[in-house]
C-alpha positions in Angstrom: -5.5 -9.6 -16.2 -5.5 -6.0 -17.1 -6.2 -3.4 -14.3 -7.1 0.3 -15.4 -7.3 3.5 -13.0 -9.3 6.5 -14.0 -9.1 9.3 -11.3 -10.7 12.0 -11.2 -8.4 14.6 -9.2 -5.1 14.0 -11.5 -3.4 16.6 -10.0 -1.4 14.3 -7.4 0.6 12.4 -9.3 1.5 10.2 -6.7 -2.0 8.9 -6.6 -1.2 7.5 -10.5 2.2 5.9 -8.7 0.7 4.1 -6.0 -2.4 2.9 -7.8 0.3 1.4 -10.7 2.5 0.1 -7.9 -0.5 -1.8 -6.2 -1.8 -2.9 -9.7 1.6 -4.4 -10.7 1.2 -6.4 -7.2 -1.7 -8.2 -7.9 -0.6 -8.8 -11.4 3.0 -10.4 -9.9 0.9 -11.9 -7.0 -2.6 -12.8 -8.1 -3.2 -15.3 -4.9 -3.3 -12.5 -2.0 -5.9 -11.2 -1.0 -6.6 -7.4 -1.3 -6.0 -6.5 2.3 -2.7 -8.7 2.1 -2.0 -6.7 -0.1 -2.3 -3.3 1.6 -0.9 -4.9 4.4 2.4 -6.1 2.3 3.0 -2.8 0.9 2.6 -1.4 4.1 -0.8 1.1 3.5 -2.0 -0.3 6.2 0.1 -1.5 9.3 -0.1 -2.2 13.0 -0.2 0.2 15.2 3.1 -1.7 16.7 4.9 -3.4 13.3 7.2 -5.1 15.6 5.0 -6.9 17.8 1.4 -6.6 16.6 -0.3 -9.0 19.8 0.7 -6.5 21.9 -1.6 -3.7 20.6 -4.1 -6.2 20.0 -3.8 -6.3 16.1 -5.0 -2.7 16.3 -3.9 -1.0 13.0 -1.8 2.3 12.8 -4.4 6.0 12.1 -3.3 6.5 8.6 -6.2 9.4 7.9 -2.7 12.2 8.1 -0.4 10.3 5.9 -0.2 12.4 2.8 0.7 10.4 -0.6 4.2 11.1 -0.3 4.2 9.3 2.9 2.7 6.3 1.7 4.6 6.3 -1.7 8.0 6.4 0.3 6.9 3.3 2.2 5.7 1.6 -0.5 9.3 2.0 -2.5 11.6 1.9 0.6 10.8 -1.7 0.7 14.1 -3.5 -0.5 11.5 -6.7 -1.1 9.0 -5.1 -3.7 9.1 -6.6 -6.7 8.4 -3.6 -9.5 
C-alpha cells in the first residue's frame, strides 16, 4: 500500500513530518485501526495517561498543541519504529 499527502498550506513543514510519520505506521502496522493509531503515537491521549478510568476515558484538549508539540511526542517515543 502506497499512501500519498498533498497539503495545501506547505509552509509547516512539520505537517509533511507527521503525516510521513503516521503513513510509515500504517504501512509497518496495517492491522490497527486509525484511532489506535493516533492513540499509539500519542495525537490523541487521555486526559490522565497514567490512569485513564479515573478521568473516565476523557481524552486530553489538544486544539493548543502547535505541530512542534505533537512532532516532539511523536519522535520522543523510544518504541516507534521509523
Amino acid at each position: 500500500m502506497f499512501i500519498t499527502f498533498v497539503l495545501m498550506n506547505d509552509n509547516k513543514p512539520q505537517n509533511n513530518q507527521i503525516l510521513q510519520i503516521i503513513a510509515d505506521y500504517i504501512e509497518a502496522n496495517p492491522t490497527q485501526r486509525f484511532t489506535q493509531i493516533l492513540a499509539n503515537l500519542h495525537i490523541n491521549s487521555f486526559a490522565n495517561p497514567r490512569n485513564p478510568a479515573s478521568e473516565k476515558f476523557l481524552l486530553r484538549d489538544n486544539y493548543n498543541d502547535n505541530n512542534e508539540e505533537v512532532l516532539y511526542r511523536i519522535q520522543s517515543q523510544p518504541d516507534l519504529k521509523q
